[in-house]
Structure formats: C-alpha cells, structure tokens
C-alpha positions as CSV (number, residue, x, y, z in Angstrom):
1,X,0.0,0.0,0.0
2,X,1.4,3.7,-0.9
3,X,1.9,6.3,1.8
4,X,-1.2,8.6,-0.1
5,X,-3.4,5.6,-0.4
6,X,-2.7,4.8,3.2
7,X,-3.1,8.7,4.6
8,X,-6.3,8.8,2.7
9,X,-7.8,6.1,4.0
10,X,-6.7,7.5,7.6
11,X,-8.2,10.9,6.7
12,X,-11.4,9.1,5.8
13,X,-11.4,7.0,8.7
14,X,-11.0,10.3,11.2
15,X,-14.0,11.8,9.3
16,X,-16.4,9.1,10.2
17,X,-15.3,9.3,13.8
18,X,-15.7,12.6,13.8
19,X,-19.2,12.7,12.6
20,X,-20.7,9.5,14.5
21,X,-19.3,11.7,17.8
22,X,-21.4,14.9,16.8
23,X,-24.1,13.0,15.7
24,X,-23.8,11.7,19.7
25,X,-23.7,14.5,21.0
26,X,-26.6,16.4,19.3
27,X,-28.8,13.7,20.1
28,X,-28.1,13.9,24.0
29,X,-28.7,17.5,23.7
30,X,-32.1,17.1,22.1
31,X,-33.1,14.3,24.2
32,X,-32.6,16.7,27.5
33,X,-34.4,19.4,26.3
34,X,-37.5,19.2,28.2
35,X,-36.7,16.5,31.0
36,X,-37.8,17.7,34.2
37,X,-36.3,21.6,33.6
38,X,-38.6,23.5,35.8
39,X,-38.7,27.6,35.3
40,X,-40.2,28.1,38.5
41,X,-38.9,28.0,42.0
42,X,-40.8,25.2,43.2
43,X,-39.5,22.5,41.3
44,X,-39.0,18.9,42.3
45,X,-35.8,16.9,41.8
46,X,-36.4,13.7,39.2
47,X,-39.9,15.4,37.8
48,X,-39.7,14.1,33.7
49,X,-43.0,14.6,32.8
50,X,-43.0,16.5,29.5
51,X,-43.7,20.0,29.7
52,X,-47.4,21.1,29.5
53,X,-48.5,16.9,30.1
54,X,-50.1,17.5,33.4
55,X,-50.0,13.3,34.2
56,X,-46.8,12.5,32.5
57,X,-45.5,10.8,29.4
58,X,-44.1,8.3,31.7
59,X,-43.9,7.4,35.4
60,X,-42.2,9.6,37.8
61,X,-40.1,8.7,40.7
62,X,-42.6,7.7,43.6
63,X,-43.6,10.1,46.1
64,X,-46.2,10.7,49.3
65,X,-48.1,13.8,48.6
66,X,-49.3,15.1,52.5
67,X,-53.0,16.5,52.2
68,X,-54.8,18.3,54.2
69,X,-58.6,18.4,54.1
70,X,-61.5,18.9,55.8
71,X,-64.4,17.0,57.2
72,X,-65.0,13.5,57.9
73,X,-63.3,10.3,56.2
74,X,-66.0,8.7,54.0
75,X,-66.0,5.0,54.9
76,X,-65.1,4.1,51.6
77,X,-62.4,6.6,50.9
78,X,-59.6,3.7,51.1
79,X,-61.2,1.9,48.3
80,X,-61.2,5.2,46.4
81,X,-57.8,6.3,46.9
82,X,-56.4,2.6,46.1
83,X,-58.5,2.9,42.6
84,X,-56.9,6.6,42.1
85,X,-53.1,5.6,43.2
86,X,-53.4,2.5,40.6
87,X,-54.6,4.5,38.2
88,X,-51.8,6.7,38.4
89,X,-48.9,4.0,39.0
90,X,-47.6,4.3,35.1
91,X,-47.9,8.0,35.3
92,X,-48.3,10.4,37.9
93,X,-46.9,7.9,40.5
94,X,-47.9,9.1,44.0
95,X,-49.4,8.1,47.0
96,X,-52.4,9.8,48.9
97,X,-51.6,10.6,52.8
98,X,-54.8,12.2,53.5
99,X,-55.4,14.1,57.2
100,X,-59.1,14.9,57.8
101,X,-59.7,17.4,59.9
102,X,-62.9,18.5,61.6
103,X,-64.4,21.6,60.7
104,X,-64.7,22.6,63.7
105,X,-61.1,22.6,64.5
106,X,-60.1,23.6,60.9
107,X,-58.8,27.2,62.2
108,X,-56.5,25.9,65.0
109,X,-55.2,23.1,63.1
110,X,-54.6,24.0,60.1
111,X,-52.9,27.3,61.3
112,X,-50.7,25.4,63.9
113,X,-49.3,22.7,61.0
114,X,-48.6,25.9,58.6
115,X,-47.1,28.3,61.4
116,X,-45.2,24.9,62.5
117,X,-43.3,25.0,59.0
118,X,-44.9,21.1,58.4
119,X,-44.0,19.8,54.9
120,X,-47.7,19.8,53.6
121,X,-48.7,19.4,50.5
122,X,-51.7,20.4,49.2
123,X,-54.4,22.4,52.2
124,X,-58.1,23.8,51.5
125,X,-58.3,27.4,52.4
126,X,-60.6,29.8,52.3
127,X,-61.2,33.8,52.8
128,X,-64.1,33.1,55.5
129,X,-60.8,30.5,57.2
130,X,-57.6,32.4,56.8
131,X,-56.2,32.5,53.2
132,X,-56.3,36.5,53.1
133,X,-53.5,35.7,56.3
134,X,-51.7,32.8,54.8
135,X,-51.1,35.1,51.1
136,X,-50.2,38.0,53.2
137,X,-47.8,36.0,55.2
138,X,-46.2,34.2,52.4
139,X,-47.0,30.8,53.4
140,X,-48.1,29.8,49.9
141,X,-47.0,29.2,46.5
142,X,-48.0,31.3,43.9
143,X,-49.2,28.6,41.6
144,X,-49.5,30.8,38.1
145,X,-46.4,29.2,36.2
146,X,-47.0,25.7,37.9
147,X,-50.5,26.2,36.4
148,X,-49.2,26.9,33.0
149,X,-46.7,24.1,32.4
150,X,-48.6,21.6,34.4
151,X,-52.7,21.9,35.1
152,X,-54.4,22.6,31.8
153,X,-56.9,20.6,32.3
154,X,-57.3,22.8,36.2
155,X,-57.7,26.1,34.0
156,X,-59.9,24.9,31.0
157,X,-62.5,23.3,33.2
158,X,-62.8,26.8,34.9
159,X,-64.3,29.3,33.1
160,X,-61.9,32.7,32.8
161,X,-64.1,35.2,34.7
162,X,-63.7,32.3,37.9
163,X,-59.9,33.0,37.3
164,X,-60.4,36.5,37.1
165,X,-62.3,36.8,40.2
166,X,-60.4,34.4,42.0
167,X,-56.6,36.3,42.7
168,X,-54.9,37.2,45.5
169,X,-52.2,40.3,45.0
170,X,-53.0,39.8,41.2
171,X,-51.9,36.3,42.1
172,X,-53.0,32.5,41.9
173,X,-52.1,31.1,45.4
174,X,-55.2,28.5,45.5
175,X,-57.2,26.8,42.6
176,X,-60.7,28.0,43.2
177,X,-63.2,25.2,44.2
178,X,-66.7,25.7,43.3
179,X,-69.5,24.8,40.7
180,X,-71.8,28.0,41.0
181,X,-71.3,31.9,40.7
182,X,-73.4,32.5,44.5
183,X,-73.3,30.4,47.7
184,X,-76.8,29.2,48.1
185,X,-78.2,29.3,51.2
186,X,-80.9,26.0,52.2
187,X,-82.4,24.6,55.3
188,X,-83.0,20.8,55.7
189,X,-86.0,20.2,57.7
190,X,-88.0,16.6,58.3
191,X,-90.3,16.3,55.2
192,X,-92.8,13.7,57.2
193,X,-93.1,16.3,60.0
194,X,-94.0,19.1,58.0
195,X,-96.9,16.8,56.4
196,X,-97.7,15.4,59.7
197,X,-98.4,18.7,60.7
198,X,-100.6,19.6,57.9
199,X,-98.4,22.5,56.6
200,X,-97.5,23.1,52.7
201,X,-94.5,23.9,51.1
202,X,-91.9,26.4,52.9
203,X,-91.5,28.8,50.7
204,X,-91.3,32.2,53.2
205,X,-89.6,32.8,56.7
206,X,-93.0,32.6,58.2
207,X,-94.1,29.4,57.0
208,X,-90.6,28.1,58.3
209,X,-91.6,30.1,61.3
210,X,-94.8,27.9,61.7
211,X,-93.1,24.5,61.4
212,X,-90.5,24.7,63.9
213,X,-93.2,25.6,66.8
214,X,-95.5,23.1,65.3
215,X,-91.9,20.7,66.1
216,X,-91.5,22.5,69.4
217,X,-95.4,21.6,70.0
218,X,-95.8,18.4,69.2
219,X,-92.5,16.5,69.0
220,X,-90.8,16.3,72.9
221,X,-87.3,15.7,73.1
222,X,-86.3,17.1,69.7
223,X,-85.2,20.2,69.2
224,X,-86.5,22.3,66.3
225,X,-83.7,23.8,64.8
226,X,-79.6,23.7,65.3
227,X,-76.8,24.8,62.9
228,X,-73.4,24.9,62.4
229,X,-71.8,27.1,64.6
230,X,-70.1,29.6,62.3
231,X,-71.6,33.0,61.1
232,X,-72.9,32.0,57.5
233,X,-74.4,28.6,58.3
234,X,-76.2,30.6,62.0
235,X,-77.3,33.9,59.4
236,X,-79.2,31.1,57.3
237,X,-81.8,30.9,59.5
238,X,-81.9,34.7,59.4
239,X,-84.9,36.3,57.2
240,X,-82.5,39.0,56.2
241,X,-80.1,36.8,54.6
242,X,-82.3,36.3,51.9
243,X,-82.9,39.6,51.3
244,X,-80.9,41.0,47.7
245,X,-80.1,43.9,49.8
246,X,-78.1,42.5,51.2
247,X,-74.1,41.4,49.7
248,X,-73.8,37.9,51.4
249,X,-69.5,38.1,50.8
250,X,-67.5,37.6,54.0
251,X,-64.4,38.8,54.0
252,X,-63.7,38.6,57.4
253,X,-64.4,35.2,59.2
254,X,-66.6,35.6,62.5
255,X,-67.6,39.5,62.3
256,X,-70.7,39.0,60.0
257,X,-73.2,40.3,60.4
258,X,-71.1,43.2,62.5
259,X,-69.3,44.4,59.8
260,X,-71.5,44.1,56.5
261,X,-72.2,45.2,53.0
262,X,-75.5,46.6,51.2
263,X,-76.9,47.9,48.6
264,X,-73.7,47.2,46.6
265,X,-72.1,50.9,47.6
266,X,-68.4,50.1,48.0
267,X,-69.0,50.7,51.2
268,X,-68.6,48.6,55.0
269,X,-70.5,49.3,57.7
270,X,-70.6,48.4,61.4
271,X,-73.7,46.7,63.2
272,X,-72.4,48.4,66.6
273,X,-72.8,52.2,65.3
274,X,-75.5,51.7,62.5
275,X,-77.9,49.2,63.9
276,X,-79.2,47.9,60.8
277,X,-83.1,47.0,60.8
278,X,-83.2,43.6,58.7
279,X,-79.7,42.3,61.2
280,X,-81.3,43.8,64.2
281,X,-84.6,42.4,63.6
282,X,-83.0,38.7,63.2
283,X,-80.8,39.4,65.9
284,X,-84.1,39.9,68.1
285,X,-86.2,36.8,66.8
286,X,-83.3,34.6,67.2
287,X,-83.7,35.5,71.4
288,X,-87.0,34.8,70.8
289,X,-86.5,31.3,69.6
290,X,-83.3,30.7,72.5
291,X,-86.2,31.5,75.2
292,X,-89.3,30.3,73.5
293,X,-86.4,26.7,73.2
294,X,-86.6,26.6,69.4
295,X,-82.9,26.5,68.9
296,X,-80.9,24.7,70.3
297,X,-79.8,25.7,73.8
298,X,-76.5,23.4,73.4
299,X,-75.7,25.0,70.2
300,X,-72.6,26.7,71.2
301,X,-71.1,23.0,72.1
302,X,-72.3,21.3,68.9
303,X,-69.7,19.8,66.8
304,X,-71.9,18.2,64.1
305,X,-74.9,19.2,63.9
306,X,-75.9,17.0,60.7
307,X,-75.6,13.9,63.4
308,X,-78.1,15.6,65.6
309,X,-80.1,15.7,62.0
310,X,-79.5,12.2,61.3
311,X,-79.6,10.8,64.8
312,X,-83.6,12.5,64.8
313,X,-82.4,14.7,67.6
314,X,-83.1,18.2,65.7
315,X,-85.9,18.7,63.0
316,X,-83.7,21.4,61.0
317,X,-80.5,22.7,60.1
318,X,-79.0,25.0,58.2
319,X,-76.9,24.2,55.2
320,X,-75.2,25.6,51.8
321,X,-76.0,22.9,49.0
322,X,-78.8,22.6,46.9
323,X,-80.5,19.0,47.5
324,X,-80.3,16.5,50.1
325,X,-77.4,14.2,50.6
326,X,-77.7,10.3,50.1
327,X,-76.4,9.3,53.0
328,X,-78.7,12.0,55.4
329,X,-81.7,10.7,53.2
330,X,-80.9,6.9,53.7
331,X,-80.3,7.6,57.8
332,X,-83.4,10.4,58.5
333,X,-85.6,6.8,56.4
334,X,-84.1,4.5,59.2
335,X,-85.8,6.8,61.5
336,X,-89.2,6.3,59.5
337,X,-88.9,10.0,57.9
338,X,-87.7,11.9,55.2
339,X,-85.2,15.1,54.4
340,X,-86.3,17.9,52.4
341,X,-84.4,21.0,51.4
342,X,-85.5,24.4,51.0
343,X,-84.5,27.6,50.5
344,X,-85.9,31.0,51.6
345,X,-84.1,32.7,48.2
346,X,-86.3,34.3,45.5
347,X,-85.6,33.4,42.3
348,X,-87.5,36.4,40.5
349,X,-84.7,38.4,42.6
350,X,-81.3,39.5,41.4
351,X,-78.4,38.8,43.9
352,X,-75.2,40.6,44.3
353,X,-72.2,38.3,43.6
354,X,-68.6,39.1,43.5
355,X,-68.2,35.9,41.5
356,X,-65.7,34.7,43.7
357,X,-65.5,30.9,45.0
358,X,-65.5,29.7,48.9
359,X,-63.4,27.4,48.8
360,X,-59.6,27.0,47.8
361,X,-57.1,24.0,47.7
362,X,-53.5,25.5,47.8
363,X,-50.1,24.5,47.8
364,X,-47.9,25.4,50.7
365,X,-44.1,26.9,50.6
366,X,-42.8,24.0,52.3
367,X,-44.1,21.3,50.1
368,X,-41.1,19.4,48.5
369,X,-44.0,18.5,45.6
370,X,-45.1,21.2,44.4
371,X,-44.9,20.5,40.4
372,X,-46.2,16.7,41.6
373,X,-49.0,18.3,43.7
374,X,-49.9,20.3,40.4
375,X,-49.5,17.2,38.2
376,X,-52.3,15.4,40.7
377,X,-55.1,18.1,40.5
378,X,-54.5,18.3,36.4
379,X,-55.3,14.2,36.4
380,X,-58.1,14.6,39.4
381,X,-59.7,17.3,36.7
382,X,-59.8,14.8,33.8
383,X,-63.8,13.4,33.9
384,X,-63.0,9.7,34.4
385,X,-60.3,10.5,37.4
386,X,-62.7,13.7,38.7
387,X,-65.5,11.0,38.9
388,X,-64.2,8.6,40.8
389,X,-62.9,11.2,43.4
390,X,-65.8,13.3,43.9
391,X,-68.3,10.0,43.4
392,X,-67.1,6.9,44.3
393,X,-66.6,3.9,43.0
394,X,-68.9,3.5,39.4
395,X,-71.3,1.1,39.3
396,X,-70.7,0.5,43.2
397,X,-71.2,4.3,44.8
398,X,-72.8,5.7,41.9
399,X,-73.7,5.4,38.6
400,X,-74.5,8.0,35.5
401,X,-77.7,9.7,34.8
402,X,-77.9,11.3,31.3
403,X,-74.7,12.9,29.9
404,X,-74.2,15.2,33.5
405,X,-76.1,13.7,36.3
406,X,-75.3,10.5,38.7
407,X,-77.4,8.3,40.6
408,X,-75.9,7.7,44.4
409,X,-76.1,4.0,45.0
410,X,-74.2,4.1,48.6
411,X,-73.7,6.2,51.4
412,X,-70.6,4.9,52.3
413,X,-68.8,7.8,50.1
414,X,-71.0,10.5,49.9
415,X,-70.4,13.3,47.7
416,X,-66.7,14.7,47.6
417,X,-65.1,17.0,45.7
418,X,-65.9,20.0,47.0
419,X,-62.6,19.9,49.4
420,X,-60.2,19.3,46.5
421,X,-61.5,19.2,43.0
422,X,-64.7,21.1,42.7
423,X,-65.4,22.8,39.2
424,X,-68.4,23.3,37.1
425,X,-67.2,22.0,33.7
426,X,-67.1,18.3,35.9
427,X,-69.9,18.0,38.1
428,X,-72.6,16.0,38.0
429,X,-76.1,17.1,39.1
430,X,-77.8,14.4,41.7
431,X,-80.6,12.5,39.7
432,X,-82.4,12.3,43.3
433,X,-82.8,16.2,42.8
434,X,-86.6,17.0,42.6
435,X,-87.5,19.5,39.7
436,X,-87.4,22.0,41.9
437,X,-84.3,21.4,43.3
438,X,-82.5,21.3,39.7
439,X,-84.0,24.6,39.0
440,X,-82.0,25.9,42.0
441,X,-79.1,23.9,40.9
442,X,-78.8,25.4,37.0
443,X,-80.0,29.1,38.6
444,X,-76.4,28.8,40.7
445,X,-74.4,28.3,37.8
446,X,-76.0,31.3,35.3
447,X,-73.9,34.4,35.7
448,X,-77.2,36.3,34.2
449,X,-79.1,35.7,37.4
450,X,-76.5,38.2,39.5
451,X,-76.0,41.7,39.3
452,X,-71.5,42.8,39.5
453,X,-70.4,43.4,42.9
454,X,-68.4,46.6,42.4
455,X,-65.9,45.6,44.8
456,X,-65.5,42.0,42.7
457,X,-61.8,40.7,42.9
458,X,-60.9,42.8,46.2
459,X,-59.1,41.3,49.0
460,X,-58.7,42.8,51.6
461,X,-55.1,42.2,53.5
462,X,-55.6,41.5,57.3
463,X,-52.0,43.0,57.7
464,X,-52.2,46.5,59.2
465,X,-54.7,45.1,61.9
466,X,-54.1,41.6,62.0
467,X,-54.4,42.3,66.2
468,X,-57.1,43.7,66.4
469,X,-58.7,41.0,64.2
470,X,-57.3,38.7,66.3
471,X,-58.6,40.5,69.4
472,X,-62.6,40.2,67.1
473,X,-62.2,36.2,66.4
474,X,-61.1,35.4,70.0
475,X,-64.1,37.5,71.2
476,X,-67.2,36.0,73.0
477,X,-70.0,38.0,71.7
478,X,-71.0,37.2,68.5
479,X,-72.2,33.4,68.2
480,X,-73.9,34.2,71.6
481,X,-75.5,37.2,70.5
482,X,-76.4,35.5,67.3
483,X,-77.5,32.3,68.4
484,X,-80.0,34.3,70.9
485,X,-78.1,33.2,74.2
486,X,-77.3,36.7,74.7
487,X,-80.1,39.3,75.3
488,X,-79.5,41.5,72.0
489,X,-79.5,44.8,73.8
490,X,-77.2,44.2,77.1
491,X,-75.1,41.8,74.7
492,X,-74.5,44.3,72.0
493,X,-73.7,47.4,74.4
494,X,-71.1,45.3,76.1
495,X,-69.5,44.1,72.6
496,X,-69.8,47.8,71.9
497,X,-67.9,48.7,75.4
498,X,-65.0,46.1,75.4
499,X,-64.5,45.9,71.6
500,X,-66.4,48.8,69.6
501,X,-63.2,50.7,69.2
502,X,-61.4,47.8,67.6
503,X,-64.5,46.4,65.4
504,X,-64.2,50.3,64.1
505,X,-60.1,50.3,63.1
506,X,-60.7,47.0,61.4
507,X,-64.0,48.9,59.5
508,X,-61.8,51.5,58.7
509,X,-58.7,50.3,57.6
510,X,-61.3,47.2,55.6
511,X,-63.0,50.7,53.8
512,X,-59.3,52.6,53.3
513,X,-58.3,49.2,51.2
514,X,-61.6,49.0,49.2
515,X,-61.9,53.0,48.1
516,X,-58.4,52.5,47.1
517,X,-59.3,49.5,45.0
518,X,-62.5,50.7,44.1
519,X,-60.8,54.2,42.6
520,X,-58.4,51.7,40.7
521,X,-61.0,49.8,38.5
C-alpha cells in the first residue's frame, strides 16, 4: 500500500469518527431538552413529565403527597384512593396521605401545622378561614407558572371570569373550588313532620316560622332547629339573609353580620354604630327562639350538627347545598322519615355576587411537591379521574344519569369533591334532585341571574390590623349574640364597650383598602 493511499484512508477514517461523535452529541442534547427543567422556583428533583403533560408521558419517581382536608373520612375513601393511586402508577406515580380534619377545628389546626413549618402538600383554604392571612404571610406558592406548564386541564375546566375573580395580589395562590357563581343558602327540615303537621311547602320565613313551633309543639325531646356554629351557616336561618339587599360576601371570618355590606355601595359598615333594621330584627327573633327553646340551647357545644339531624335529635338545620345528601336521606328513612331542602331565596330576585369561589385548595411553601401536587389536581380534573374522586366507585357508589347527572347507590362515600376538585365544567347534578331542586341547581351556575359586585376581585389584607382581628375572632359576643343566648341589647352594648373601638379600626382600615381599590378599577 502507498503512503497517499494509506493517509487517505486514515483521513477518511477520522471523518467518520468525527461525525458519529457529533451526531452523539446532538442527540443527548435534544433528548434533555425538556426533561424535568422546571422555570419556577418550586421544582422537584427527578420530575420528567414532559412540559405542559399534566399526568406524564411516563412514570415519575414515587412520592407521598401530604393533604390536608376537611371534614370526615367517608368510609369508603380507602377503596377510592387505592383505585386513584393504581390509576396513576404508570404515570403520575404518588401516594395519597390524606389528614381529615374537623371543621370545627379547621382554624387551629390548620394554622398550627402551617405556622409549625410542616411539609404539607396540598391544604383547602378559604377567605371566611384564613387564606387572606396565609397570602399575606407568604405561606403559599403562587401557583400561576406551575399552572401553566402543568394543570391545563385545572384552568380549561374553569371558566376565565372564575380565574379572574379568584386572585390574591394579582396572584394565583389557591385553585378555586366551586360549581356556582353565588353560595346558596338551604335549610333541611324533616319532610314527614311538615306533612304530619298539615303544613305546605316552605317557601317564606313565616311558614318556616310555623313548622318549627309546630316541632316545638308536638314532638318532645327534639329540638327544632340547630346549625353549624359559624356565622354563615347561623345567618341562614336569618330572614334577612335572603334579602338581595343585602351582599352575602365575608371577608372577614366571624364578624358577619357586624361588619356588613349593602346595597352594593363600595361601602362597610358596622352593626355596633349603624344598627341595621333587617340584622337587628333577626338578631331579636333569634332570642326569641333561644327563650321560647326553638334552637338549640346546646348549640354553642355542637360539633356536628348533621348527626343531631341524622340521629332525629333536631328537625332542622342550616346548610349551603342545593339537594339532600344520600347518605342523610338513607339515615333520617331508618328513622321512618324523610329530608327535604329548602331555601328562603327568591328566584324572581337579582343577587349581588362578587363571582368569587369559597373554597380554595392550595399549595404550601414547604411542600417538597409542588410540580407533583400540580400534576395530581390536572389528572383529578380529567372526567373519568374527577368522577371517581368526587363519586365513588362507578357502578358500586354511583352510577351516570344522562350525559351530567349521577345516581348515588351508597352512602358509604358521599359526595366529595368540594374539598379538592370542585369545578363546574365536571360535576354531575344528583338525579335524586326534585325538579325544583335542579332549578336551583342550573339558577347557581348562570352568571345572568346576578348583578357585578363593584368591589368584585378585592381582598382585603388582614396585615395593618391583624391584632385587632385577632382580638374580634377570639371574642365571645358574637355566636352568643347570634345564636339568641345573649339578650341582644345588654349583649350588643357590652361588645360595643369592650371591643367597639377595635370592630371600628378594622372597618376603617377594611374601607381605606376597598376606596383605594374601588378608585383603581
């Protein structure tokens, strides 16, 4: 072989080489492109879902994701979450450590475990709990860019003006949960008593009047009416609250009906220096049902009072759904009766709404999972994954009516999204609904039937008085007052006495906040 025939073939030799090791190299680039490259701050080691594929192009790295909910665990929730976490094995690949808490101890708890730094996961919030205090304090994620590279299926199956209504500091820092544009106010009361009685149909405060002293009458050992103690569920059985005067929004947990809204004015104003006629005269026939024994004397100790309902210990409470709930229906029929829902609302009345949601589920700064948290919710809002966590079980706990309705075929998981999941694009209707009932259901979700609030998408920021609210919610006036234990007038000069000069700092700096908003849009 010649020296040039022998150079050439080396030169040739060198120049495959050199192009099988680009041809390496650019293919490990492109393959890394996208694996698990989070822009935001909140990123998890080992996430390679591809970007924008909220449940993964393959399975991730197993992980525990910590939640924190509310309520009581449905008896078949195990069965549930060991359908969802096989479901997700090939994909999203994460366990379910669920902590149900009562509602009643919601506030303490749930404050304690996020002051306490505890790795949590995902946590429902709300403004009438304390998510105006957690956003102000930082202690959750801002969940806008998570959102955008890993929950489409969370944003489509909420409509825009939800999102719009639903920010904190011109921020996402909880995914709204909610199937309406107006929180419904209802009353369950014993159908078979009302009939017993010879009455018709509630359909005004009087006539709901008349049947719980026909209960406090005739039926010994029961008392007529109890409710959740908390001012919304308590204010239901209050004829003003149905009154389109009035702007039902609470931005401040435990001082409604002290501090309230009407006649949608921008403005705030303060039951203990403008004594309201509608409030005050609720506030009055409330003491008349405490001494005449038609609520509950024990209410202030109640923990549940849907067991008292259940158990035939009450003959009504107050609640904000629209229907009756399987699993009350099936225990009030053990008892030989049957539940009915009403509500004292009129339809051929325009409401104010602010079109903002009650309920959030957010993600807290110390969660080591927040992209994985994100990637859950996105396959929880997908139908087939959204109906087996908000109904069971299909064919066992429930099974389709129509193209969006559902027949409940157990008790033993009652409906459940509302703490996690809720949206309106999802959710089934109840096919035990009356006619009636449906109408109330389908009048919820029409924004038409609801006049703008013109403080929609304020929040206010707790901040400059976050003592003196504190002071307000620790106080021991208003469920008294409003559950009638207190006489109205001695109660309300003494709130006035002890705390009228902080209810008035938090009025005014709540006011300050909302002009300055208000002048903005």
């Amino acid at each position: 072989m010649s020296y040039f025939k022998s150079k050439e073939k080396s030169r040739l030799l060198m120049f495959v080489v050199l192009i099988l090791v680009l041809s390496s190299i650019l293919s490990a680039c492109s393959g890394n492109n996208n694996e698990g490259k989070s822009t935001t701050n909140g990123g998890n080691a080992g996430e390679t879902a591809a970007k924008g594929n909220g449940s993964g192009s393959k399975a991730l790295d197993p992980v525990t994701l910590k939640i924190y909910i509310p309520g009581d665990r449905p008896k078949k929730m195990n069965a549930v979450i060991a359908e969802v976490e096989k479901r997700m094995a090939s994909t999203i690949n994460a366990k379910l450590d669920i902590t149900f808490i009562p509602w009643s101890d919601l506030d303490s708890k749930t404050s304690v475990a996020l002051a306490s730094g505890e790795s949590i996961d995902l946590i429902f919030d709300a403004p009438w709990l304390h998510m105006n205090k957690m956003v102000s304090s930082n202690a959750y994620e801002p969940l806008d860019e998570l959102l955008k590279q890993y929950g489409p299926n969370i944003i489509s199956t909420r409509p825009q003006d939800m999102w719009d209504a639903n920010k904190f500091e011109g921020k996402v820092y909880g995914i709204p949960l909610g199937i309406s544009h107006y929180q419904i106010r209802g009353i369950y009361i014993r159908k078979d008593l009302r009939e017993k009685y010879g009455l018709g149909k509630i359909k005004t405060f009087e006539d709901f009047n008349a049947y719980l002293y026909k209960v406090k009458e005739n039926e010994k050992g029961m008392s007529p009416l109890t409710t959740m103690v908390d001012t919304d569920r308590i204010t239901n059985a209050y004829k003003f609250n149905y009154d389109p005067v009035y702007d039902y929004k609470q931005e401040i947990a435990q001082l409604f009906p002290f501090l309230y809204k009407k006649n949608n004015n921008g403005k705030i104003y303060n039951m203990l220096e403008e004594k309201d006629a509608g409030i005050w005269a609720g506030i009055q026939n409330m003491r008349k049902w405490y001494e005449d024994g038609i609520i509950n004397k024990d209410n202030l100790a109640v923990k549940n009072e849907q067991d008292l309902f259940m158990n035939g210990k009450t003959a009504a409470i107050t609640i904000a759904d629209v229907g009756v709930k399987q699993n009350m229906q099936d225990a009030v029929k053990k008892l030989g009766g049957e539940v009915e829902w009403l509500t004292l609302l009129d339809p051929s009345q325009k409401y104010v709404s602010d079109f903002k949601q009650w309920n959030f589920i957010s993600i807290p700064k110390t969660s080591k999972n927040k992209e994985r948290s994100i990637k859950f919710l996105d396959w929880a809002n997908q139908k087939e994954n959204y109906d087996l966590l908000s109904y069971g079980i299909e064919g066992q706990d429930w099974e389709a009516v129509g193209k969006d309705g559902y027949k409940p075929l157990s008790a033993d998981y009652p409906l459940f999204g509302y703490d996690w999941i809720w949206n309106p694009t999802l959710e089934r209707y109840n096919s035990t609904l009356s006619e009636e009932d449906l109408k109330w259901w389908r009048w919820t979700k029409d924004s038409k039937n609801f006049i703008k609030s013109v403080d929609a998408g304020f929040t206010f920021n707790p901040d400059p008085v976050a003592q003196e609210v504190a002071t307000l919610k620790a106080n021991s006036f208003v469920y008294p007052i409003l559950l009638g234990g207190l006489d109205p007038n001695k109660g309300m000069e003494e709130f006035k006495s002890k705390l009228g000069n902080t209810l008035k700092k938090v009025q005014d700096e709540y006011q300050k906040q909302l002009d300055a908003y208000i002048s903005r849009h």
